[in-house]
N, C-alpha and C positions, 0 to 999 in steps of 0.2 A: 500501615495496618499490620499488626502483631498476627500468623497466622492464628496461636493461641486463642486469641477474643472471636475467632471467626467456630474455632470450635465450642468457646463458653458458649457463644451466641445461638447453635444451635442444638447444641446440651440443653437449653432453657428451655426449647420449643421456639424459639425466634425464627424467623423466614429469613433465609438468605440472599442478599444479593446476587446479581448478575455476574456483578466485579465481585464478589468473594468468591463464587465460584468460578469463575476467569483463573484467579489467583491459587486455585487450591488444582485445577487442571494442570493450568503451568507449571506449578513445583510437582506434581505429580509427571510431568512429561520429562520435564529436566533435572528430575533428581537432588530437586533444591529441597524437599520437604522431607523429614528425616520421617523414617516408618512409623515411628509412637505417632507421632501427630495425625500420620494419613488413617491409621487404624482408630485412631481416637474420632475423629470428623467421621469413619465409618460406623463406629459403634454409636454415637451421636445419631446419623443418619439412619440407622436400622432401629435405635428405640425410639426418636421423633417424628418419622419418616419425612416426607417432600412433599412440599405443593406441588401442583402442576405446570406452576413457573418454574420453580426450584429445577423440578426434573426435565423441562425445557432447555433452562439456561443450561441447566449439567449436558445436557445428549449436544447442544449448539457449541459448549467451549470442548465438547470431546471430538468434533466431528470436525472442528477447525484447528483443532492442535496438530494436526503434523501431516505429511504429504496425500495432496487430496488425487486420487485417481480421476483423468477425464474419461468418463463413458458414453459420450455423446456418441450417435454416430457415426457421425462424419469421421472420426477418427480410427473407428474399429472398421468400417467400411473400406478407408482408403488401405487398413495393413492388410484386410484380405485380400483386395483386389492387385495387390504391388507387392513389391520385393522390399520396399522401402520400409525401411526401418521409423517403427514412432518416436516422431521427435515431440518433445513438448506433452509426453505423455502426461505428466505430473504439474501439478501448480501449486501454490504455496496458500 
């Protein structure tokens, strides 16, 4: 998939995919997506705006794209009670 057609597509008023937006997070994480394009798909997004899937899928591929904090707990529980350093803080 051309990112290009992902930006025609919602230039049109088209409803984006889950996987398009997957794909427009990841190059936005990794730096694969050159600036014109990410600003393009924003200005797309600001005069078409997003369904409420759209902006679901967006908050879910922004919220799994890169090191998730655990805050359960158990785990903030056991560093106050110890000396012991948090192993395992982080997950992928």
């Amino acid at each position: 998939m051309l990112f290009k057609d992902v930006i025609r597509k919602k230039r049109d008023g088209e409803t984006l995919s889950a996987e398009e937006i997957n794909v427009f997070v990841s190059g936005l994480a990794d730096g694969s997506l050159p600036a014109e394009q990410v600003s393009a798909l924003a200005m797309a997004i600001f005069l078409k705006s997003m369904s409420f899937e759209e902006a679901g899928a967006l908050t879910l591929a922004m919220a799994n794209s890169g090191v998730m904090l655990d805050w359960s707990r158990k785990v903030w529980m056991a560093r106050l009670w110890t000396n012991i350093p948090l192993a395992g803080w982080a997950t992928r």
